[in-house]
DSSP file (Angstrom, degrees, kcal/mol; ACC not computed):
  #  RESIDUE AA STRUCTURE BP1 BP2  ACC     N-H-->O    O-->H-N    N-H-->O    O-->H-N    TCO  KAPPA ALPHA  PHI   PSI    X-CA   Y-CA   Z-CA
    1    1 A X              0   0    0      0, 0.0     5,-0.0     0, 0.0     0, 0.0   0.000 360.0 360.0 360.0 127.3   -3.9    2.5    3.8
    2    2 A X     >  -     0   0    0      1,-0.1     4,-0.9     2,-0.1     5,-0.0  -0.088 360.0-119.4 -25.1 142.2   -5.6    0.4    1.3
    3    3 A X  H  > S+     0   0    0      2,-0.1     4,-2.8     1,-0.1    -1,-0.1   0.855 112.3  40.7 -34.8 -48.1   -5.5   -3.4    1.1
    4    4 A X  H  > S+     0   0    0      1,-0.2     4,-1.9     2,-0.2    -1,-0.1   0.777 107.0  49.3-116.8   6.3   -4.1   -3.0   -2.1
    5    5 A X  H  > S+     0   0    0      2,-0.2     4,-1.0     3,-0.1    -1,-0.2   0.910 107.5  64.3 -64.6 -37.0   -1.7   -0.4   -2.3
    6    6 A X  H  X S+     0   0    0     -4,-0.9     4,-0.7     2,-0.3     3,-0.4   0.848 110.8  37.7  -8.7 -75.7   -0.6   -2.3    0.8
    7    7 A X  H  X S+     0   0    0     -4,-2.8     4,-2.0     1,-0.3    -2,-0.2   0.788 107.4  61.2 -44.6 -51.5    0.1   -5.3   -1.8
    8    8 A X  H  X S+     0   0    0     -4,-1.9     4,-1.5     1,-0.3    -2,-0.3   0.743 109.2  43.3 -75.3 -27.1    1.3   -3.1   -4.3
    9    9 A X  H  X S+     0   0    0     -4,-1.0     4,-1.2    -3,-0.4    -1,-0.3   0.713 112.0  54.5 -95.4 -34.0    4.2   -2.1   -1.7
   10   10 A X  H >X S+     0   0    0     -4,-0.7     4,-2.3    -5,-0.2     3,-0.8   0.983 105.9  50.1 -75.8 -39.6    4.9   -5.6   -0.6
   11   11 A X  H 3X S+     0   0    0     -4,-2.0     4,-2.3     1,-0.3    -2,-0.2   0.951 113.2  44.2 -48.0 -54.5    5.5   -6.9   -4.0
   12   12 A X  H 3X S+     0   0    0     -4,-1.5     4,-1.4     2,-0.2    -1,-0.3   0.634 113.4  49.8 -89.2  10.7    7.8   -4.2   -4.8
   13   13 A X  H XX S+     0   0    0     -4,-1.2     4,-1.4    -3,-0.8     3,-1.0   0.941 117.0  48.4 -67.8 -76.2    9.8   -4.6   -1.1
   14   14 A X  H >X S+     0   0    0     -4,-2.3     4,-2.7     1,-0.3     3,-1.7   0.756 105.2  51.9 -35.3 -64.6    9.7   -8.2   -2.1
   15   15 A X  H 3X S+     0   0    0     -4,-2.3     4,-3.1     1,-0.3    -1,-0.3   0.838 113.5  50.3 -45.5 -41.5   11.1   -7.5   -5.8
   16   16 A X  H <X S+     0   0    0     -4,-1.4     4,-1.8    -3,-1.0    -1,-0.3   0.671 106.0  50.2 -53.3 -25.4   14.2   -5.4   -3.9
   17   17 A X  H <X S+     0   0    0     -3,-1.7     4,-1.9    -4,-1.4    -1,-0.2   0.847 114.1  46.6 -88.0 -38.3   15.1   -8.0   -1.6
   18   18 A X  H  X S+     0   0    0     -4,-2.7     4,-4.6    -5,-0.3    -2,-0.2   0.929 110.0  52.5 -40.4 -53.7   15.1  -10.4   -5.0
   19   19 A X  H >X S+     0   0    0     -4,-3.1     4,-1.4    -5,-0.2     3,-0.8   0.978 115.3  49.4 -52.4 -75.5   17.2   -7.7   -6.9
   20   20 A X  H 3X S+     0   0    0     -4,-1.8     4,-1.2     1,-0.2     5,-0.2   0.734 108.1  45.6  21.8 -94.8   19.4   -8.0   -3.7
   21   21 A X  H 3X S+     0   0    0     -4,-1.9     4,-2.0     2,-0.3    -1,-0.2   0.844 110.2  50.1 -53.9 -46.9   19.9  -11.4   -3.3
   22   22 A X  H <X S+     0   0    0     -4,-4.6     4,-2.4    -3,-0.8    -1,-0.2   0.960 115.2  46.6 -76.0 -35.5   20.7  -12.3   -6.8
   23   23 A X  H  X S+     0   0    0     -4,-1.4     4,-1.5     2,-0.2    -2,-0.3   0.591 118.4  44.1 -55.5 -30.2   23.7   -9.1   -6.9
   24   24 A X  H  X S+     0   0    0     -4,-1.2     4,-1.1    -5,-0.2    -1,-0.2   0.672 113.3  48.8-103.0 -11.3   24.9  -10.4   -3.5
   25   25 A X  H >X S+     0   0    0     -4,-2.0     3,-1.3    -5,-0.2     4,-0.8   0.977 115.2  49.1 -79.2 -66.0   24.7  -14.4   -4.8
   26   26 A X  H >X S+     0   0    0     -4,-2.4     3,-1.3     1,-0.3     4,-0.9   0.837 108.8  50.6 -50.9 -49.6   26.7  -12.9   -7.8
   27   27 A X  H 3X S+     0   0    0     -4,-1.5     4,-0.6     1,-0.2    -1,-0.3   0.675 111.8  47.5 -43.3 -31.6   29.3  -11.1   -5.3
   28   28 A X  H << S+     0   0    0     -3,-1.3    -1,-0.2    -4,-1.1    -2,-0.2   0.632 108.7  53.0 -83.4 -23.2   29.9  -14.2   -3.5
   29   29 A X  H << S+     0   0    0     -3,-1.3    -2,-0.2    -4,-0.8    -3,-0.2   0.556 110.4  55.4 -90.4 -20.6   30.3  -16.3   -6.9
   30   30 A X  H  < S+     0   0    0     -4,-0.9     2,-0.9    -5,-0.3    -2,-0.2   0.771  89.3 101.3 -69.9 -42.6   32.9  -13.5   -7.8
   31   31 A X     <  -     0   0    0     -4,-0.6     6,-0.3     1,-0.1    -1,-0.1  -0.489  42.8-175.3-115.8 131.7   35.1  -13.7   -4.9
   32   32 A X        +     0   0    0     -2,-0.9    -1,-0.1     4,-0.1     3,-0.1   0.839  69.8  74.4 -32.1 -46.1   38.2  -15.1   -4.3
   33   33 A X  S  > S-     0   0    0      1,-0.1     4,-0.5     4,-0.0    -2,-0.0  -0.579  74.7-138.9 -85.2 141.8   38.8  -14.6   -0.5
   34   34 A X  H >>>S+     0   0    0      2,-0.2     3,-1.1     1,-0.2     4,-0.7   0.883 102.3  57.4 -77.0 -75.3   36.6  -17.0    1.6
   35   35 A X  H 3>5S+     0   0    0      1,-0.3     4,-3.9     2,-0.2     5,-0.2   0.814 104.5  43.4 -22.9 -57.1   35.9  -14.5    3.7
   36   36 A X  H 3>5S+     0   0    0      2,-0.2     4,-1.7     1,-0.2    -1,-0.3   0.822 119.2  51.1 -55.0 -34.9   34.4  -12.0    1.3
   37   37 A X  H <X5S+     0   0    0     -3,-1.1     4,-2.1    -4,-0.5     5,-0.4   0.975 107.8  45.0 -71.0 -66.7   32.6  -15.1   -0.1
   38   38 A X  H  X5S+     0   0    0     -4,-0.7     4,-1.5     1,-0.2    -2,-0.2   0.845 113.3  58.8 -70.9 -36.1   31.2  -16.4    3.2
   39   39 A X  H  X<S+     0   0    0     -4,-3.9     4,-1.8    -5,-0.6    -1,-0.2   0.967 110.3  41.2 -25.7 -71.7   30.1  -12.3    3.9
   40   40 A X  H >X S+     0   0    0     -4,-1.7     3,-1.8     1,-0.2     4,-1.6   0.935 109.6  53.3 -47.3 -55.1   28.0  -12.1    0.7
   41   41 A X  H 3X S+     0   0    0     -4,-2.1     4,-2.2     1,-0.3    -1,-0.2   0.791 113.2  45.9 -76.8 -26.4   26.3  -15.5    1.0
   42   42 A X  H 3X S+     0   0    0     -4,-1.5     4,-1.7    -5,-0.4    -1,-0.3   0.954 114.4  54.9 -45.5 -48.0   25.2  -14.2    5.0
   43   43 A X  H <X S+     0   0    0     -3,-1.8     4,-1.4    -4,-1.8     3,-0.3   0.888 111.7  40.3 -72.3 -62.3   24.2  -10.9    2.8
   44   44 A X  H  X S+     0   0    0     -4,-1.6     4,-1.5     2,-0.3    -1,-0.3   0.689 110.6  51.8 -83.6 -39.1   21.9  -12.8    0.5
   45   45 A X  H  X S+     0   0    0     -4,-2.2     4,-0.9    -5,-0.2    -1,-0.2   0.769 101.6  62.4 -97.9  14.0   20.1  -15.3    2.8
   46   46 A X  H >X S+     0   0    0     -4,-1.7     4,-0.5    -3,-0.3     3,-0.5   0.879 108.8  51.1 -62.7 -44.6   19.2  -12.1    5.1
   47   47 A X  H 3X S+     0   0    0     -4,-1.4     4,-3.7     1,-0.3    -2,-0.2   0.912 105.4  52.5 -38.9 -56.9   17.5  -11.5    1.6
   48   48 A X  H 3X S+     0   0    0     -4,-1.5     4,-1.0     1,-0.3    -1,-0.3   0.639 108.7  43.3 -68.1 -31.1   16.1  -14.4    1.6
   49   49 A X  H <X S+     0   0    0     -4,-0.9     4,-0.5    -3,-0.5    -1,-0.3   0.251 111.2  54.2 -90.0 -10.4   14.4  -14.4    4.9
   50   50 A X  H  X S+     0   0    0     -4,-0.5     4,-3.1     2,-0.1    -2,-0.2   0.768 113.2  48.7 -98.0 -35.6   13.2  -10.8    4.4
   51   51 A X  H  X S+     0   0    0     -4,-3.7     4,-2.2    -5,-0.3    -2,-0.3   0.925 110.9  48.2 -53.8 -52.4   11.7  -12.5    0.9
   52   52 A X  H  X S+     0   0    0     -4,-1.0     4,-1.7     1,-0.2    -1,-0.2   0.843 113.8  48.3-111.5 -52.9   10.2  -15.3    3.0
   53   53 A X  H >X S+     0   0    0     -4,-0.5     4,-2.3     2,-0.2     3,-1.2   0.989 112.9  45.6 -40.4 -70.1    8.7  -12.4    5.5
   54   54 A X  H 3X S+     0   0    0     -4,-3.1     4,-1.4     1,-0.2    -2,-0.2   0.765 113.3  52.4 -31.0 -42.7    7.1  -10.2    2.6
   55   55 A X  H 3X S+     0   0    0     -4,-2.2     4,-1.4    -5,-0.2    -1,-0.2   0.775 111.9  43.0 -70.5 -31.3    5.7  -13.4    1.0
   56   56 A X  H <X S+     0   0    0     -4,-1.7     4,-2.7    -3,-1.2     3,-0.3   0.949 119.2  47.1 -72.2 -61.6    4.1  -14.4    4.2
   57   57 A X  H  X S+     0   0    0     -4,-2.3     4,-3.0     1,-0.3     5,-0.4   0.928 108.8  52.8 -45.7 -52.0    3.0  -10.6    4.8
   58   58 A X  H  X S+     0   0    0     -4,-1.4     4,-1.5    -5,-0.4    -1,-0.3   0.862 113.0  40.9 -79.3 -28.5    1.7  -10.3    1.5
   59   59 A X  H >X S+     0   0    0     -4,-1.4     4,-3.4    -3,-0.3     3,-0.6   0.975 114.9  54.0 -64.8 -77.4   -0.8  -13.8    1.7
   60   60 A X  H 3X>S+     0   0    0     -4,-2.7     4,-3.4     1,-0.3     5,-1.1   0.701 110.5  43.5 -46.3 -54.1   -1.6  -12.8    5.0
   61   61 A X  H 3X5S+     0   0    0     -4,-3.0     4,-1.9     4,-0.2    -1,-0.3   0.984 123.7  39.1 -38.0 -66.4   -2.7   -9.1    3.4
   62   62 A X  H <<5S+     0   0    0     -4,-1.5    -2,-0.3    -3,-0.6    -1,-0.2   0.897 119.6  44.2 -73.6 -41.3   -4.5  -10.8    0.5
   63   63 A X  H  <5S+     0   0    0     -4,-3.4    -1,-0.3     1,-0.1    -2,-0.2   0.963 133.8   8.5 -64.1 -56.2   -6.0  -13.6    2.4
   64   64 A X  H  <5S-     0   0    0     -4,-3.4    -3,-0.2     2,-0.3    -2,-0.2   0.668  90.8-116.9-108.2 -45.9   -7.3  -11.6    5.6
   65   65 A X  S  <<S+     0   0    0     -4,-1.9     2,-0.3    -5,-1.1    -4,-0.2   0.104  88.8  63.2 136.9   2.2   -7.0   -8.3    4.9
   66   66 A X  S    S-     0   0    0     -6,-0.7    -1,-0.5    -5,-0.1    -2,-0.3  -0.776  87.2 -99.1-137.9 172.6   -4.3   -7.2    7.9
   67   67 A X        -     0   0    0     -2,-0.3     2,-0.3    -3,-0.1   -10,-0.1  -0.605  40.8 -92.7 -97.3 146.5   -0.9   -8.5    8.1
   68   68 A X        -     0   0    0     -2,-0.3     2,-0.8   -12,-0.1     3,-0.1  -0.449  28.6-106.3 -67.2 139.9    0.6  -11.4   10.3
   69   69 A X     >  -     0   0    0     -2,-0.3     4,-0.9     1,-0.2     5,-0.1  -0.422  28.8-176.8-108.5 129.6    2.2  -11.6   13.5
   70   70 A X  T >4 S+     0   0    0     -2,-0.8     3,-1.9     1,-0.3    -1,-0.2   0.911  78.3  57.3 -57.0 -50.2    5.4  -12.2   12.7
   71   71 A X  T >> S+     0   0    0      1,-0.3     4,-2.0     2,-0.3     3,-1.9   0.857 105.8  47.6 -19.4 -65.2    6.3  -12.5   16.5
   72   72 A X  H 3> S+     0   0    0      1,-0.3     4,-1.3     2,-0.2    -1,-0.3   0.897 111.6  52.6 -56.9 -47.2    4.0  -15.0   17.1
   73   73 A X  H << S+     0   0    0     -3,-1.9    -1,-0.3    -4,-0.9    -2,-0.3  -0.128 108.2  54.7 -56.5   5.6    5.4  -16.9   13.8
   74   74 A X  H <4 S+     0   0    0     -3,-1.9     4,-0.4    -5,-0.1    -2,-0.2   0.704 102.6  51.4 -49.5 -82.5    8.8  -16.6   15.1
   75   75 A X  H  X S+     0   0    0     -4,-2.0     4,-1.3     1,-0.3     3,-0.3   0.603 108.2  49.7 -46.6 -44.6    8.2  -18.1   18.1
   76   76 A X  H >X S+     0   0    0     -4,-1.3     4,-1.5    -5,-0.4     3,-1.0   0.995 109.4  56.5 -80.0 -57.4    6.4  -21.4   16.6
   77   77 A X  H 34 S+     0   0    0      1,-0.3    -2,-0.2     2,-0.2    -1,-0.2   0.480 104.3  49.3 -44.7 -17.0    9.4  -21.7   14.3
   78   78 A X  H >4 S+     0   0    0     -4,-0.4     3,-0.9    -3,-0.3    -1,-0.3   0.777 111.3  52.8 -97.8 -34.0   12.1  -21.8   17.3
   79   79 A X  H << S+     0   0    0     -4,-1.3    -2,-0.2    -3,-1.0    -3,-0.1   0.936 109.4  46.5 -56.9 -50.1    9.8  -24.5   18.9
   80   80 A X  T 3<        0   0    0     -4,-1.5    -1,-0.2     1,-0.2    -2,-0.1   0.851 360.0 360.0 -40.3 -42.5    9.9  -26.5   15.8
   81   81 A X    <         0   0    0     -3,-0.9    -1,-0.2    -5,-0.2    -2,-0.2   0.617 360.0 360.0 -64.1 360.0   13.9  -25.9   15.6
């Protein structure tokens, strides 16, 4: 696969996980029941952390030309914690 059809597929993964986020941020803003609330807002920063991925993926693409390993970029982020 291309570099940038590659890109052209991360963006629009990225835009879905946006579309997402902002429909499950709106579901949580909606509801009454804490539960149902505290569901969505889980729902929506799983969004956010697949946005966080894509974006990462998607520099990584542009910069280098192959994607990053996420693993490896896990792994320094739990050391950090």
């Amino acid at each position: 696969m291309e570099n940038t059809q590659t890109l052209d597929i991360l963006k629009q993964a990225f835009l879905m996980e946006k579309k997402g986020k902002r429909l499950y941020d709106t579901a949580a803003e909606q509801a009454t029941d804490e539960r149902v609330k505290a569901f969505f807002n889980e729902l929506a920063e799983d969004e956010t952390q697949h946005m966080e991925i894509l974006a990462l993926q998607f520099r990584a693409t542009a910069q280098n030309g192959h994607f990053s390993d996420i693993k490896q970029d896990d792994d320094a982020q739990d050391s950090s914690d």
